[in-house]
Rosetta silent file (secondary structure, phi, psi, omega in degrees, C-alpha in Angstrom):
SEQUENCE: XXXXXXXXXXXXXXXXXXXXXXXXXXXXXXXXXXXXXXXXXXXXXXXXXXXXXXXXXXXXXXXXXXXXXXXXXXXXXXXXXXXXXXXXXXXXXXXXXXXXXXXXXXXXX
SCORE:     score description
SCORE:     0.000 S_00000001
   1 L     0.000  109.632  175.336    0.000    0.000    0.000 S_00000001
   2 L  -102.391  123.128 -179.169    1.759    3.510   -1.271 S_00000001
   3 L  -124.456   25.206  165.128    0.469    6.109    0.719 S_00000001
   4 L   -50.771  176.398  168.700    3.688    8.490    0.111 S_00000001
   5 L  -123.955    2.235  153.792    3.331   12.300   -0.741 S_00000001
   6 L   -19.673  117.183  155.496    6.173   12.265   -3.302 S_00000001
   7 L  -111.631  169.325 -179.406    5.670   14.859   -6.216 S_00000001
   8 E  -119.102  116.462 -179.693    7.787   14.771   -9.122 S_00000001
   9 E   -82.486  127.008  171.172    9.675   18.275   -9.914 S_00000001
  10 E  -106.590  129.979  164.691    9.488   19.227  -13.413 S_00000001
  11 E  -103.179  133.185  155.192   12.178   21.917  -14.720 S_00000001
  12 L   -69.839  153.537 -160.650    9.953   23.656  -17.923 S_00000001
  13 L   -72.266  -63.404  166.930   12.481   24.774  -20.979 S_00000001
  14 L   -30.678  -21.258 -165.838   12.414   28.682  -19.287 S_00000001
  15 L    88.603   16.932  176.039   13.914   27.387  -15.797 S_00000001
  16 L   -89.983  144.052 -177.710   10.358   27.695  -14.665 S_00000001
  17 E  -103.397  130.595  153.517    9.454   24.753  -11.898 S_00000001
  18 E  -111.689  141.704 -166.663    6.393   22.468  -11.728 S_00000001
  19 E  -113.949  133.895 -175.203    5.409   19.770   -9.021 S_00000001
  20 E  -122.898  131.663  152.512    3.252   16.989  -10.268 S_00000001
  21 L  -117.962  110.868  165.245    1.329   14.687   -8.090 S_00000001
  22 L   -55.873  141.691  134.238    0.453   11.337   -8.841 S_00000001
  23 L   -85.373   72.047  169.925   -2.118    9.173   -7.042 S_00000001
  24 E   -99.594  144.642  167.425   -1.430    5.202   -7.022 S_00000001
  25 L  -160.415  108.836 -162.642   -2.739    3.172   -5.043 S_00000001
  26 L    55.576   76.277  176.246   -2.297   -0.535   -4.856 S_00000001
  27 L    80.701  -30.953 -171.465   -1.130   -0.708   -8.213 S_00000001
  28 L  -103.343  158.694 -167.554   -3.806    1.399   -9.699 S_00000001
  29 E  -117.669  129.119 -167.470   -3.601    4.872  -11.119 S_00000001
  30 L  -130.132   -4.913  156.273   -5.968    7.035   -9.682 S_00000001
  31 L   126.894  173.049 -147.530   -4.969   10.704  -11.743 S_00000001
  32 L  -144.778  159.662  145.735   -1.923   13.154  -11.857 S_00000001
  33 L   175.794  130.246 -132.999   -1.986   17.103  -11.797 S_00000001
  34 L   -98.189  166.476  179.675    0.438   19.766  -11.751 S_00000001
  35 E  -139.377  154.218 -136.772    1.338   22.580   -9.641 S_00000001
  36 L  -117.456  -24.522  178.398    3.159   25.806   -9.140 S_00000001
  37 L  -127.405  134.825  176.960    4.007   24.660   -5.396 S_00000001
  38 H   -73.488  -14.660  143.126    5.174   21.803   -3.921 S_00000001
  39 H   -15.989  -87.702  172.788    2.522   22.382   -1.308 S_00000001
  40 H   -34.170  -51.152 -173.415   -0.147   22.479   -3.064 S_00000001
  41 H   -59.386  -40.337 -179.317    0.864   19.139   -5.014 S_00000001
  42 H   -71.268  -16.604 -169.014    1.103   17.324   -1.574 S_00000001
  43 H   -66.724  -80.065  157.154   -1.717   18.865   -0.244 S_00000001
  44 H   -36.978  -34.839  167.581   -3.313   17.476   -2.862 S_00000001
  45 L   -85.460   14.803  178.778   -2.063   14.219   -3.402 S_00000001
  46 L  -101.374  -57.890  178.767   -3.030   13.544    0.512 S_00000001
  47 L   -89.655   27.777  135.031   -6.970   13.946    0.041 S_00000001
  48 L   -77.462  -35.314 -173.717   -6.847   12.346   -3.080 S_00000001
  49 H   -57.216  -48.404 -177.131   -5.005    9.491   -1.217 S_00000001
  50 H   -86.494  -40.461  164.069   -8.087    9.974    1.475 S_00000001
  51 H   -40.360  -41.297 -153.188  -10.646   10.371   -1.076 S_00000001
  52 H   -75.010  -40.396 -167.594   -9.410    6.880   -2.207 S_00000001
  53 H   -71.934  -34.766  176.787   -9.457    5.371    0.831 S_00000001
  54 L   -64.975   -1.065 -165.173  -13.253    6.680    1.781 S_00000001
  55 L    81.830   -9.086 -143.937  -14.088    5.135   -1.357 S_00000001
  56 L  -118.280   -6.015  171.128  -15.054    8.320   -3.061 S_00000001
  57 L  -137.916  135.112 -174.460  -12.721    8.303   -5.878 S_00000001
  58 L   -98.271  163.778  177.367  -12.717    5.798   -8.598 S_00000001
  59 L   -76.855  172.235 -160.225   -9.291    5.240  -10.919 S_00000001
  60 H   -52.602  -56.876 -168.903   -9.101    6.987  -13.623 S_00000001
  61 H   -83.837   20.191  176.761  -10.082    4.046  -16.441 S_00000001
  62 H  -118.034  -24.418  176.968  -13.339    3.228  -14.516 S_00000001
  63 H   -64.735  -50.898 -149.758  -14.029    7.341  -14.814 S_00000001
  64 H   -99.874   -6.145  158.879  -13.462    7.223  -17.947 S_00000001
  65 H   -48.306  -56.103  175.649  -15.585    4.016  -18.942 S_00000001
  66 H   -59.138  -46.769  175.536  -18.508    5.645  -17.395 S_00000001
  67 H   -64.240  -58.626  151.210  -17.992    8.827  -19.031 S_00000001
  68 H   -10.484  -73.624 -168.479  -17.801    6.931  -22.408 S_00000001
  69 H   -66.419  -19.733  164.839  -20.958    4.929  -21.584 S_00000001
  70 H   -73.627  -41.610  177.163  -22.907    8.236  -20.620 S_00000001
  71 H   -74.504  -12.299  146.477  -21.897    9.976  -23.602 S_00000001
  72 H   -35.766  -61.953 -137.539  -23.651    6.933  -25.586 S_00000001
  73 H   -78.331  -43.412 -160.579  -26.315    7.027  -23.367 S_00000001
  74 H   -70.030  -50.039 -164.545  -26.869   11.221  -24.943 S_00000001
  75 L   -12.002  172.365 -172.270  -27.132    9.803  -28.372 S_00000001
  76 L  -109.409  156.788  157.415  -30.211   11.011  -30.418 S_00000001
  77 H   -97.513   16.910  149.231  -32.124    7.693  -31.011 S_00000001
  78 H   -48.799  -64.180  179.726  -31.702    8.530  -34.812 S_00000001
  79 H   -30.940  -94.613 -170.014  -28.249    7.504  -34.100 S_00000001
  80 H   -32.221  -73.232  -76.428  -29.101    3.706  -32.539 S_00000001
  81 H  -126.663  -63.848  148.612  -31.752    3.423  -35.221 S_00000001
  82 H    -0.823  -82.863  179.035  -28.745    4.230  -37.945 S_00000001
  83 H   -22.403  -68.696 -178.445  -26.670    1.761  -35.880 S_00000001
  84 H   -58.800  -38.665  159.106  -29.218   -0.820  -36.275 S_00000001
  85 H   -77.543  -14.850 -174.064  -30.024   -0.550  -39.794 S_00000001
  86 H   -99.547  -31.700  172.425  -26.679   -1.121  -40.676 S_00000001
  87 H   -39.234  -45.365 -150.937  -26.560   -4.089  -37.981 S_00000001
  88 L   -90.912    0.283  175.554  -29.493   -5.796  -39.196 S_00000001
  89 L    88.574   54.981  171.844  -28.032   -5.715  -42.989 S_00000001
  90 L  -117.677  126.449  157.344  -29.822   -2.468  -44.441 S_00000001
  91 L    -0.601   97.942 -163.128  -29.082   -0.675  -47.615 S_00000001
  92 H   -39.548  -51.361  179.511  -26.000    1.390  -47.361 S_00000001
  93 H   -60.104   -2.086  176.872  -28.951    4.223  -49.121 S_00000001
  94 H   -95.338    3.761 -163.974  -31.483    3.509  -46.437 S_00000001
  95 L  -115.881   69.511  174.015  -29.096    5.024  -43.686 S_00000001
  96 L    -9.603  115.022  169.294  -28.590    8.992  -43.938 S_00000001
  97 L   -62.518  -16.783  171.464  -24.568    9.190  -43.734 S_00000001
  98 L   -88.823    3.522 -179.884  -24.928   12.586  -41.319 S_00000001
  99 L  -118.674   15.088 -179.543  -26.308   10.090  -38.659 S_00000001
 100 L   -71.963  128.350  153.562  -23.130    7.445  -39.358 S_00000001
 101 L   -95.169  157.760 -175.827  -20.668    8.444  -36.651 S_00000001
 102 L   -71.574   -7.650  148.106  -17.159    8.794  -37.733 S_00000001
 103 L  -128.299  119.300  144.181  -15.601    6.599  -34.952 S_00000001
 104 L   -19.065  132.155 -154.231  -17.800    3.768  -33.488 S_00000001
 105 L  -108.337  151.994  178.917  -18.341    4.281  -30.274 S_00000001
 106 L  -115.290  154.156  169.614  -16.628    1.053  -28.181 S_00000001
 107 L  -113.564  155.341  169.584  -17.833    0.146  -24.606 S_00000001
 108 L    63.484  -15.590  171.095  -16.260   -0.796  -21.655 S_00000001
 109 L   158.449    0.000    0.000  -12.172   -0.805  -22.624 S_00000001
């Protein structure tokens, strides 16, 4: 179990400094974000650390699963109905091409 407050000092190409703090925990990556103080970063990387432990923060690739399955979830049901016609073996000309989307949407990973 890493429950350090290690940040990692970045020198920027000016000589300007930034402190980055990671969140892992047991193996898992739970999000990074930078800072002007190394204060601040630990400061931060402590209640994220406590956030984790309360349960209250999920990692980062279960965040972003969810967001992914919500932004599905917005779809017009034009869309699915698109989706479906081309599923079910319908006429490339029966499926308006503005309701195609231009990446598939994938679920889950």
């Amino acid at each position: 179990m890493s429950t350090d407050t290690y940040v990692k000092k970045k020198v920027l190409a000016k000589g300007k400094v930034k402190y980055q703090a990671q969140v892992w925990f047991q193996g898992v990556f739970y999000g990074a974000k930078t800072f002007d103080t190394e204060k601040l970063a630990r400061e931060f990387k402590e209640a994220s650390l406590l956030a984790v432990l309360r349960g209250e923060l999920q990692p980062a690739a279960a965040r972003k699963a969810q967001r992914r399955v919500e932004e599905a979830l917005d779809l017009p049901m034009s869309h699915w109905a698109s989706l479906y016609s081309l599923y079910r073996g319908g006429e490339p000309w029966q499926v308006s091409p503005c309701r195609i989307p231009a990446r598939w949407p994938s679920f889950g990973g």
